[in-house]
N, C-alpha and C positions, 0 to 999 in steps of 0.2 A: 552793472557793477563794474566799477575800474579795474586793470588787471593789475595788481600790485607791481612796483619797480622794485630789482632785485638790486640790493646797495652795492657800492665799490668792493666793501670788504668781500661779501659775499659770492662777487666775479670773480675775486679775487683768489677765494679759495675753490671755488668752482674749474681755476684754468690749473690752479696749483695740483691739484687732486687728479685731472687728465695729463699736466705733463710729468708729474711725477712716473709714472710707470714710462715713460719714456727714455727718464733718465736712468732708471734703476737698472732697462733691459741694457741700455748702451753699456752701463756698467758691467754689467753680466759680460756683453760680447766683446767687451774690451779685456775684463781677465781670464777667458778663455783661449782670446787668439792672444795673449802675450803671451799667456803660459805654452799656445802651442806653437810659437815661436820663439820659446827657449832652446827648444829642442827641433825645431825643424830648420830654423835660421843654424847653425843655433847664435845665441846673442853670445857675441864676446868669441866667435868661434870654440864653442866649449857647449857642451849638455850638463840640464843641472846636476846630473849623474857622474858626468867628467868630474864636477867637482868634487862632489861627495867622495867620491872613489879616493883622491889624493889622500887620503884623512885613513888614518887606521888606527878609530875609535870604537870604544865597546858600548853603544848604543848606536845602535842602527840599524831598520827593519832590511830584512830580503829586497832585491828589487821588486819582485812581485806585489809588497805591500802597497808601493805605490799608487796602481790601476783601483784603489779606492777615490782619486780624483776624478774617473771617472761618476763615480754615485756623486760628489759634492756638486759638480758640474751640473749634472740633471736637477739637484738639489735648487742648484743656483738658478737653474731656468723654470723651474716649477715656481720658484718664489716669484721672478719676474713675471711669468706668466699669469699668478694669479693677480698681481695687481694689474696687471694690463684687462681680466677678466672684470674686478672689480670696479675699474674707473667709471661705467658706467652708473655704477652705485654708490656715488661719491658717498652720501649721507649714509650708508649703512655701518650699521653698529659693529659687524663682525668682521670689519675690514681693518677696523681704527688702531687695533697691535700690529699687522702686518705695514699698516702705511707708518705706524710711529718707529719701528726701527730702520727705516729705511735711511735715514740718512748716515747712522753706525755702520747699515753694509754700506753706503757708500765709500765710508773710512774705509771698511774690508776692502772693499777691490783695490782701491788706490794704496793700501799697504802691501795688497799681494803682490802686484804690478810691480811696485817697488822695492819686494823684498827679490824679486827673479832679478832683476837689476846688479845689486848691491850685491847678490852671492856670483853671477856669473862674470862681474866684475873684479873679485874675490875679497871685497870688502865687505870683511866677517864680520865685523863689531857694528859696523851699519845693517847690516842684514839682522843681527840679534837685536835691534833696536826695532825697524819695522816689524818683525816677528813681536817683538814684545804687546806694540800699538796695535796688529792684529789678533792678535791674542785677548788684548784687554776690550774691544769694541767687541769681539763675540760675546764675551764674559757682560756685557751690559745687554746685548741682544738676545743672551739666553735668560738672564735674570728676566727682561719685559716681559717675552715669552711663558718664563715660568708663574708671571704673577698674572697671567692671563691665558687660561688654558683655552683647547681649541673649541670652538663651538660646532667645528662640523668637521668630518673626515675627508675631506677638500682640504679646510686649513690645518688641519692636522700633519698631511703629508706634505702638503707646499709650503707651510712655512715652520712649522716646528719640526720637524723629523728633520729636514735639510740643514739647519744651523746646529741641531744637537749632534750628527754629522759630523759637520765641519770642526763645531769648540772639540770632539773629541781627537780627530785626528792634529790640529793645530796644537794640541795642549801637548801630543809625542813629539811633534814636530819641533817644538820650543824646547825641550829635553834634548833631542837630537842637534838643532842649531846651538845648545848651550856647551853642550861637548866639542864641536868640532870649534868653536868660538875659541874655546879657553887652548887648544890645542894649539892650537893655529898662531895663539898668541907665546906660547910656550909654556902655557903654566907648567909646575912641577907637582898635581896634586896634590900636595900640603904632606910627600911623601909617600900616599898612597900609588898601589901599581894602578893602572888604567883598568885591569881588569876587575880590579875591587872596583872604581870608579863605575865602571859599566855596572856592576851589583846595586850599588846606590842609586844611578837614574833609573834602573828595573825597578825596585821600590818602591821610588819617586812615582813612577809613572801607572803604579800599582794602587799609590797609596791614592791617588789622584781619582782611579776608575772605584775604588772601595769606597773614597767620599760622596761621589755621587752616586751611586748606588744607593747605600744607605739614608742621605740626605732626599735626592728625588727618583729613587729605584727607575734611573734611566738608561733604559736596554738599550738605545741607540748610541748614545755614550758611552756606554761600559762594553760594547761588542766590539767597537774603533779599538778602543784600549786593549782589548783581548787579541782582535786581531793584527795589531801593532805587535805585543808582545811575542806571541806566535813567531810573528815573521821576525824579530831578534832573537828567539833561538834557533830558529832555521841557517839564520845567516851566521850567528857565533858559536852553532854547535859544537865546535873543536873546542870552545872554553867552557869549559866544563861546570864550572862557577856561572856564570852567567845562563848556560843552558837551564840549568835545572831552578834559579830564580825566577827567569823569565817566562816556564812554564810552571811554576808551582802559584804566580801571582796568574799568570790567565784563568786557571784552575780556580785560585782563592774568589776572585770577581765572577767567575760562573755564577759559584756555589752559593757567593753573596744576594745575586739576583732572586735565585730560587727563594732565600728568603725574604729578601725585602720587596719582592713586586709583588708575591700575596699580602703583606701586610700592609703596604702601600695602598691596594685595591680596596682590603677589608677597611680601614681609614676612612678613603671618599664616600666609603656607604656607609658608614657610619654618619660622616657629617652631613650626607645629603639626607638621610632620615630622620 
């Protein structure tokens, strides 16, 4: 019997499928070592921290909130990792969400890369613009994700747990960059004091972790937001307003989970019976 010849196309996705996970890890190692050459260079002789610090705005976690880029990081290499595991199995079914968002993190790295740039350059309004692009490519990577749960607890923690992660800390992060943006530029808060302002993106960024809760009862998302919170009234304790917002919304989003992830569970067994 002849051995069948395998067509153009089909080499074609054949080599696309092995070098993808090659481009995805370079991706990875690329916005790791810029990010730790923001700070080890640093770029522009300034830490992204130098800059932050110039700004004395009422959203902004503790420094300690930060060393959450450490979990995104492992996040980011667990995702690479697993397609690098997969390419062997090119044709498997349970790989085909993890290789479909991968060109969105592609977006991701190249807006991160560019948003460390733009800020330690001190060009705020360019920086709010990349922020924005990485923001909205999460928001399509977490919707694929969402509409395609995980099939094994492998792809669970390498590729869902990592990006829901990341859209939660990114989504403070855009709050935070929208503050120092608008400062930077001069705005006059439309008369409000900055510390009211700082009570509004507490809200904001409250109302953000309630929605997801409620809509996909997601503890990996809604714990970023709580721990984000947290570290804003650590850091603004003196204001008092803000203190007691910013810990009565981490509180409110606990409290939400406790309900909504039992009733989230009772749901899936519902419709799987």
């Amino acid at each position: 019997m002849p051995t069948p010849v395998s067509s153009p196309g089909m080499q074609s996705r054949a080599r696309g499928a092995l070098l993808l996970p090659i481009v995805v890890s370079l991706a990875t190692a690329a916005t790791i070592l810029v990010n730790y050459l923001a700070n080890g260079l640093p770029i522009n002789g300034q830490s992204t921290g130098d800059v932050t610090r110039r700004f004395e705005v009422y959203f902004m976690p503790a420094g300690y909130a930060f060393s959450i880029w450490s979990v995104i990081y492992l996040g980011l290499i667990a995702y690479s990792g697993y397609l690098c595991l997969a390419a062997p199995r090119a044709r498997a079914r349970d790989t085909d969400t993890a290789r479909a968002i991968a060109p969105w993190y592609l977006l991701t790295a190249v807006a991160n890369c560019g948003w460390l740039f733009a800020w330690h350059y001190n060009h705020f309004a360019l920086s709010m613009l990349v922020m924005i692009v990485l923001l909205a490519s999460l928001i399509v990577i977490y919707r694929q994700l969402a509409a395609h749960p995980a099939t094994s607890t492998f792809e669970l923690w390498a590729v869902h747990l990592p990006f829901r992660v990341y859209l939660g800390w990114i989504s403070v992060a855009t709050i935070a960059n929208a503050t120092i943006t608008l400062d930077a530029a001069g705005w006059d808060g439309f008369g409000l004091t900055e510390p009211a302002w700082g009570v509004v993106m507490v809200v904001v960024a409250t109302a953000l972790g309630l929605t997801m809760s409620v809509v996909f009862a997601d503890i990996a998302y809604v714990a970023v937001v709580v721990w984000a919170l947290i570290a804003v009234a650590v850091r603004l304790s003196d204001t008092t307003s803000i203190l007691i917002t910013a810990l009565v919304g981490a509180a409110v989003l606990v409290l939400s989970l406790l309900v909504s992830v039992p009733r989230h569970r009772r749901t899936h067994a519902a419709t799987r019976s």
